[in-house]
FIRO-731211 format. One record per residue (C-alpha): x, y, z; residue in three letters. Coordinates in Angstrom, 1 decimal. Example, Ala and Ser with C-alpha at 12.3 -4.5 7.8 and 13.67 -1.06 7.14 Angstrom:
PT	east	north	up	kolti
PT	12.3	-4.5	7.8	ALA
PT	13.7	-1.1	7.1	SER
This chain:
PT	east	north	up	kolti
PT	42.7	-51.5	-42.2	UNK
PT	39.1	-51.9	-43.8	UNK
PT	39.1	-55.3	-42.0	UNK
PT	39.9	-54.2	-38.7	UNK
PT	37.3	-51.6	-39.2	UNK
PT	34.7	-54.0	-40.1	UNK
PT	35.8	-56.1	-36.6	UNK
PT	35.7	-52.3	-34.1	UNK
PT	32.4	-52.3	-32.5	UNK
PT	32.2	-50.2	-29.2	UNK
PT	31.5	-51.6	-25.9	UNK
PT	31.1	-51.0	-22.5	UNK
PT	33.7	-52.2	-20.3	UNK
PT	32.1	-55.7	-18.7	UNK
PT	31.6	-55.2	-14.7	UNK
PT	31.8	-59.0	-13.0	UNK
PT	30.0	-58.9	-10.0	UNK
PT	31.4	-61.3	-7.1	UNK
PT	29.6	-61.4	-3.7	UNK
PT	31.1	-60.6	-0.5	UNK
PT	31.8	-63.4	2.2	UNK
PT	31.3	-62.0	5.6	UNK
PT	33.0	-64.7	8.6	UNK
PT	31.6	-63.7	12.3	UNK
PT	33.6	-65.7	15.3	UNK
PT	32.9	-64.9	19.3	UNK
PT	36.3	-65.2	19.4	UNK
PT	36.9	-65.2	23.0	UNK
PT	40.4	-63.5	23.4	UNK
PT	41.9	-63.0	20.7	UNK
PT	45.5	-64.0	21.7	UNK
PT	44.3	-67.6	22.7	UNK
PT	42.8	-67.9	19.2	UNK
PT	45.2	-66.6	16.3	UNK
PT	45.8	-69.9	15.2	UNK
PT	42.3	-70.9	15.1	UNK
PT	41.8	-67.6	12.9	UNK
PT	44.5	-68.2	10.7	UNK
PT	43.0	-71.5	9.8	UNK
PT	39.6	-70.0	9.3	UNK
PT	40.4	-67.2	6.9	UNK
PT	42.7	-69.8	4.9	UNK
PT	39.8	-72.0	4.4	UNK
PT	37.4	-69.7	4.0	UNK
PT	39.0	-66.9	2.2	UNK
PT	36.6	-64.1	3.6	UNK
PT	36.6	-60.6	2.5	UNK
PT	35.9	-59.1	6.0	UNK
PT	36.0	-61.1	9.5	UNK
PT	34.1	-60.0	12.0	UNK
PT	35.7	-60.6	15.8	UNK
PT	33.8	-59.7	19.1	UNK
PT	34.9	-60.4	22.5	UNK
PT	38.5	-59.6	21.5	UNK
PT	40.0	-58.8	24.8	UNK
PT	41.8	-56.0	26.0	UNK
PT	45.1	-58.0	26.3	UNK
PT	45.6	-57.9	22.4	UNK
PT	46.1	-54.2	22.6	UNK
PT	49.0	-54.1	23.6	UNK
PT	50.7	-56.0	20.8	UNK
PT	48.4	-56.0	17.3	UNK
PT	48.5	-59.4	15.8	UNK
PT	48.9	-59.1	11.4	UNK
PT	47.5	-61.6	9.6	UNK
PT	48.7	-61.9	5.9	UNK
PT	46.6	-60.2	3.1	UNK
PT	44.2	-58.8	5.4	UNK
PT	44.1	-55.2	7.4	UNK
PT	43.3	-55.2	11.0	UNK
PT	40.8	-52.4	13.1	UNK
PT	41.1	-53.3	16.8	UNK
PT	38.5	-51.3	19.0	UNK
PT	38.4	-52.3	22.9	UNK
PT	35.9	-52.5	25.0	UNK
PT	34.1	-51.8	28.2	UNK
PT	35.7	-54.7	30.2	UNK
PT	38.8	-56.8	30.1	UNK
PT	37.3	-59.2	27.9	UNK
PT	35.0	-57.2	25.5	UNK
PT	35.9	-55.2	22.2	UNK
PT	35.8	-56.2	18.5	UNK
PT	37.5	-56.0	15.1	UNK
PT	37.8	-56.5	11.9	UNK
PT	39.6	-58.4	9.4	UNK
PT	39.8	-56.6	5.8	UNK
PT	41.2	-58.4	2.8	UNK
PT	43.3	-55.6	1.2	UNK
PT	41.1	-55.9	-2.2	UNK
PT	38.2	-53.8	-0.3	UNK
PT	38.3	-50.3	-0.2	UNK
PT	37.2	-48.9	3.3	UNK
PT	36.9	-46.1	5.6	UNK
PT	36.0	-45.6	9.6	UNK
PT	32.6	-44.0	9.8	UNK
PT	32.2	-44.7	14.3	UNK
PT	34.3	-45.9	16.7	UNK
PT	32.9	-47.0	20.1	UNK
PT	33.5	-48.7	23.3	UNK
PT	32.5	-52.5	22.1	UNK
PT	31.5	-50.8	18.9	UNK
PT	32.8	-50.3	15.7	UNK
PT	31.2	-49.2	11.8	UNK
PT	33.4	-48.9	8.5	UNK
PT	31.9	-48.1	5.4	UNK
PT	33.0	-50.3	2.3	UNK
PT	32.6	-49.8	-1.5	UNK
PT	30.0	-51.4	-3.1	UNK
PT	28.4	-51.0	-6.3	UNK
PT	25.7	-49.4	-6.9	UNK
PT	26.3	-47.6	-3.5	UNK
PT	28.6	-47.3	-0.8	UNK
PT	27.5	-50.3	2.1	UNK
PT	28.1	-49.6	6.3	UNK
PT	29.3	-52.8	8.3	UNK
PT	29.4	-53.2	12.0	UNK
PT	30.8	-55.2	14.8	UNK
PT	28.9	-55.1	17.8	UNK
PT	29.6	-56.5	21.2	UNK
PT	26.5	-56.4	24.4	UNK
PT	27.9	-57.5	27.4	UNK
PT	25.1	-59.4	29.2	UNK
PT	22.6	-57.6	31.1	UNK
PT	23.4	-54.2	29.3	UNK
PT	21.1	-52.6	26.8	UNK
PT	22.4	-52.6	23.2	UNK
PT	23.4	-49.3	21.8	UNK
PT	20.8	-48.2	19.2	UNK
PT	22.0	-44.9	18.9	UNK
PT	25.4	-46.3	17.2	UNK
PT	22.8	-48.0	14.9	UNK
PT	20.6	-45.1	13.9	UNK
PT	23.9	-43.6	12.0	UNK
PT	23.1	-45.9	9.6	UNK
PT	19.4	-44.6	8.6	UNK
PT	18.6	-44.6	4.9	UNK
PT	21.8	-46.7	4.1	UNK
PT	22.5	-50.0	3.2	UNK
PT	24.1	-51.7	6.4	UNK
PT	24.7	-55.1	8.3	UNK
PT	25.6	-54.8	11.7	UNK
PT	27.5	-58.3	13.1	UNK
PT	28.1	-59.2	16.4	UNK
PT	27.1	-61.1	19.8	UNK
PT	24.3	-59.4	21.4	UNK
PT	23.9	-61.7	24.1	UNK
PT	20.0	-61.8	23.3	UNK
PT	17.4	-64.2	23.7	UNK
PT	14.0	-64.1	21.8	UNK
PT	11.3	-67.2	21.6	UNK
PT	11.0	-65.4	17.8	UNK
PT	14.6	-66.9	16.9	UNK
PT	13.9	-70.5	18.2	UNK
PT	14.6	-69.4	22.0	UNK
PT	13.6	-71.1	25.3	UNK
PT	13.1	-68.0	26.6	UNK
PT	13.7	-64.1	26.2	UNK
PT	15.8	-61.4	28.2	UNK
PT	16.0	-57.7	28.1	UNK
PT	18.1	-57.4	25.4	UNK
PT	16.2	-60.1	23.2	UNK
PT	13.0	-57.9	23.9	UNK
PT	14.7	-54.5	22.6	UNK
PT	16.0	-55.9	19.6	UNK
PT	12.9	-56.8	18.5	UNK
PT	11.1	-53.9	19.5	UNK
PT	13.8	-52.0	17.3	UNK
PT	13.1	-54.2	14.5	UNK
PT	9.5	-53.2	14.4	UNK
PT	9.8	-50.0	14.6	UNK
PT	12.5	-49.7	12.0	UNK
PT	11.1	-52.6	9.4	UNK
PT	14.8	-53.1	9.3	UNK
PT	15.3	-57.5	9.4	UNK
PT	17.8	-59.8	11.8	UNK
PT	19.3	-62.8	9.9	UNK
PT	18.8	-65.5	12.5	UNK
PT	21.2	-69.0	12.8	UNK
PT	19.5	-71.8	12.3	UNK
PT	21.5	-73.7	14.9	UNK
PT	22.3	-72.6	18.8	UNK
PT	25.6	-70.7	18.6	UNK
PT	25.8	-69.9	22.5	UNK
PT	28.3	-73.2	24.3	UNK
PT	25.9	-72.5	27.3	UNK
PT	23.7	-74.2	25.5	UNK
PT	25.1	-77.4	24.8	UNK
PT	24.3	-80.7	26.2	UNK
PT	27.2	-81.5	28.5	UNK
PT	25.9	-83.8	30.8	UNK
PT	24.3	-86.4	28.2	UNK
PT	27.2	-88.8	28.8	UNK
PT	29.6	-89.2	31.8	UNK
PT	32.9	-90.3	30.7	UNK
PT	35.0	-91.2	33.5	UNK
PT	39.0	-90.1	33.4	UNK
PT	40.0	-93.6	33.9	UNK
PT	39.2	-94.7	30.5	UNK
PT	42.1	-92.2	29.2	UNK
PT	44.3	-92.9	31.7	UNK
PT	43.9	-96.3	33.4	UNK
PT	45.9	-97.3	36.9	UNK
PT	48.2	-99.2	37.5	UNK
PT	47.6	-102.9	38.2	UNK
PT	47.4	-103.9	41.8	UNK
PT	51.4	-106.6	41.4	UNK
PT	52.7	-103.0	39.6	UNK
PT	51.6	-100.7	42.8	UNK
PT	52.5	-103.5	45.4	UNK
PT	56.0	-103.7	43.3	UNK
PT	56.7	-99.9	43.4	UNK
PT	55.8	-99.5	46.9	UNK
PT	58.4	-102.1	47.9	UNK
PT	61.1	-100.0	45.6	UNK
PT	60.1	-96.8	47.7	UNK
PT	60.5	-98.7	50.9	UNK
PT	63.7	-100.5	49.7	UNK
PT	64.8	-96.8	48.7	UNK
PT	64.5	-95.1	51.9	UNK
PT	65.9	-97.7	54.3	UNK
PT	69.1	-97.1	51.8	UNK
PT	69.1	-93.6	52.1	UNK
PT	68.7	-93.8	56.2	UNK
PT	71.4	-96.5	56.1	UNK
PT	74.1	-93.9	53.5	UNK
PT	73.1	-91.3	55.5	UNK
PT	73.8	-92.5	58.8	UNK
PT	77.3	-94.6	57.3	UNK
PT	78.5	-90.7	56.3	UNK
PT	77.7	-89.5	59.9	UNK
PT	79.7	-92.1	61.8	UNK
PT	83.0	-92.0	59.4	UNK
PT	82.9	-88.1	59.9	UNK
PT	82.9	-88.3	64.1	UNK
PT	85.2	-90.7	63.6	UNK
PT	87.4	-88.6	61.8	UNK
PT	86.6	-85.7	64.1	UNK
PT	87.7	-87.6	67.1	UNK
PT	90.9	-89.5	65.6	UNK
PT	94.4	-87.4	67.0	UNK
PT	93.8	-83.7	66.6	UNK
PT	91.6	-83.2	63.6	UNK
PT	88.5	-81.6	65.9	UNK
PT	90.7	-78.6	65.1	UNK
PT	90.3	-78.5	61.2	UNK
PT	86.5	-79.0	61.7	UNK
PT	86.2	-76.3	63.7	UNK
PT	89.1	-74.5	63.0	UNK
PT	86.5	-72.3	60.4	UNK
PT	84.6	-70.9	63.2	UNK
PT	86.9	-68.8	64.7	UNK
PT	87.2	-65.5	63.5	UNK
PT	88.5	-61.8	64.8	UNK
PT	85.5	-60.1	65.9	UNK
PT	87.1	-56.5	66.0	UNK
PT	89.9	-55.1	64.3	UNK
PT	93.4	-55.0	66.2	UNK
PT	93.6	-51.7	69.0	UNK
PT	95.5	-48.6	67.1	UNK
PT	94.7	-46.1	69.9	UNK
PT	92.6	-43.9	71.5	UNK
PT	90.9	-40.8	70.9	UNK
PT	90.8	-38.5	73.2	UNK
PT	89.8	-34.2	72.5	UNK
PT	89.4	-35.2	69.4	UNK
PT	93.1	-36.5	68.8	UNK
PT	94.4	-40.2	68.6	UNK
PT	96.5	-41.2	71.4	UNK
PT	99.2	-43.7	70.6	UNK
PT	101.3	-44.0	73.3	UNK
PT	100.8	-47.4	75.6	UNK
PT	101.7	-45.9	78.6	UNK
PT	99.3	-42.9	78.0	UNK
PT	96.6	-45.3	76.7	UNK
PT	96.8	-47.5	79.9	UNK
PT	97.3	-44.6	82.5	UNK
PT	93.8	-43.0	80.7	UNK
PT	91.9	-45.9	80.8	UNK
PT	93.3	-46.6	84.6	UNK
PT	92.0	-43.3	86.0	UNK
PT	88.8	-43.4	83.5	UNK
PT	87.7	-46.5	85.6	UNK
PT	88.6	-45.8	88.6	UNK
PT	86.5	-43.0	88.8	UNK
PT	83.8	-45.2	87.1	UNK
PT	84.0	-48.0	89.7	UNK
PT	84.6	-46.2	92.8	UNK
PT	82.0	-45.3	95.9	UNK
PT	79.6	-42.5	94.8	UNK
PT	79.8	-39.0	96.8	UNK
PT	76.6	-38.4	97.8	UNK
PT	75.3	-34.8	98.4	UNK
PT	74.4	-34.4	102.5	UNK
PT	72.6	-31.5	101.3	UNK
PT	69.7	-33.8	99.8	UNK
PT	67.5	-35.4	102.0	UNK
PT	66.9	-38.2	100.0	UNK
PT	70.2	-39.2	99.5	UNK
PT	70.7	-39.1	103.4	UNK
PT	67.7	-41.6	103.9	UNK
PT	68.9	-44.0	101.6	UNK
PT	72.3	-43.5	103.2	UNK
PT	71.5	-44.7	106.2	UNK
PT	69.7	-47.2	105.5	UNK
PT	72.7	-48.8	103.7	UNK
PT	74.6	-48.5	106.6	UNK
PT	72.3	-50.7	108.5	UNK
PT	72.3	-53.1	105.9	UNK
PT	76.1	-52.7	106.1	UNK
PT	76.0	-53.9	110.1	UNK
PT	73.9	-56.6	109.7	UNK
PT	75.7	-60.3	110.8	UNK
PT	76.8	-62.2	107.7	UNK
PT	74.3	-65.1	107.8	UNK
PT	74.8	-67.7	104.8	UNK
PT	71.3	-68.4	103.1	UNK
PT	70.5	-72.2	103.3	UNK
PT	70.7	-73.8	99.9	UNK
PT	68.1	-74.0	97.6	UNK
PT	66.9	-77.8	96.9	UNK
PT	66.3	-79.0	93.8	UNK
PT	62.8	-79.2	93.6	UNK
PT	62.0	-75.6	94.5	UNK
């Protein structure tokens, strides 16, 4: 016991301090990329990813990546919106969330720390007033601002270039600038023109002249088959009686059989009825109108049939073929 005495001392538990690794990707729809993410965060091992330009399509079904909590936050447009990728080792709460905007605060030692993801659509003004929240606190803000300065190594400025650093003066706060271009726009496509040839070369000129004679051979065949299936059927069609099963199919009962006839709401059944009925019905229908002498009309038209009626039966002359 006097030994282990002699070995106690008291000491403050050791605190290890480890840096965090932050990972920003313009992802550029998030769903087309998942893969490309997956292989970044393995090799990387990040504590927190930063996304912009997420899309609003992943929305609707929240990708999970293993060891890591995701914070989706859409945007303005169909493909704006950011997010986060948390390994589950960091504490962290939601402090703001924003169209194309989005602040969590982490632990950190001595003091909590405020990280942001930040997407600008281009030609819109970036939203200082999201920033501001973060006053008299340790915070990075991460993102694409779409902004152009001759400061960062630019060819030129824009509007949102020009506010950015106008903010940064007046707030002493500092912008971590890439020492390369991280915008495609501005690579150098037209250095080299490789033409699509080299990856897929043409055929040689014996190979083409070889399979248009196949194609030609081909459909003289099929001309030749086709018309060999048309003779043997007419022939078939016009051997002994067997027009009759080819068209044979095409006759069919257009009405159903005659059951009887309603008449005052009743079916007559009878033949003799039915055909004494329909007698009389036409009879009437086809016989020479009564007209009414009381209306003068009627009587003009009256007798001008009757003229008509008197006239000589001349035969017209025929009509010749050319008229």
């Amino acid at each position: 016991m006097s030994d282990l005495f002699k070995k106690w001392r008291k000491t403050r538990p050791s605190i290890s301090e480890q840096n965090l690794l932050f990972l920003l990707y313009n992802v550029n729809s998030l769903n087309n990329h998942i893969a490309d993410i997956d292989v970044l965060v393995n090799n990387h091992s990040p504590q927190i990813c930063i996304l912009t330009e997420i899309g609003k399509a992943v929305m609707k079904k929240i990708p999970q990546f293993p060891d890591y909590n995701i914070i989706l936050q859409e945007g303005t447009n169909a493909f704006g919106g950011v997010a986060f990728l948390i390994h589950k080792s960091i504490k962290y709460k939601i402090v703001t969330r924003e169209l194309n905007f989005l602040l969590i605060e982490i632990e950190t030692i001595p003091e909590p720390t405020c990280v942001g993801a930040v997407y600008v659509p281009p030609g819109s003004t970036p939203p200082f007033q999201f920033f501001t929240k973060c006053s008299n606190k340790a915070f990075c803000i991460f993102g694409d601002f779409n902004a152009k300065h001759t400061d960062w190594g630019c060819e030129g400025n824009n509007g949102s270039g020009n506010q950015i650093v106008s903010w940064l003066e007046l707030t002493g706060n500092e912008m971590i600038i890439p020492d390369k271009p991280t915008s495609r726009s501005l690579w150098d496509r037209c250095s080299t023109y490789e033409s699509a040839r080299r990856y897929r070369p043409p055929w040689p000129p014996h190979l083409v002249a070889l399979a248009r004679e196949v194609k030609a051979l081909f459909i003289d065949e099929r001309s030749q088959l086709t018309q060999q299936k048309y003779e043997s059927k007419r022939e078939w069609i016009l051997k002994d009686q067997n027009i009759w099963n080819f068209v044979r199919p095409t006759f069919h009962s257009l009405s159903s059989p005659f059951r009887g006839l309603t008449v005052n709401s009743g079916i007559m059944k009878n033949p003799k009825d039915i055909v004494d009925t329909l007698a009389n019905h036409y009879e009437r229908h086809f016989a020479e109108p009564t007209p009414d002498m009381n209306n003068v009309i009627q009587q003009k038209y009256i007798s001008i049939y009757d003229k008509i009626a008197l006239l000589p039966n001349i035969p017209l002359d025929p009509i010749p073929i050319n008229e």
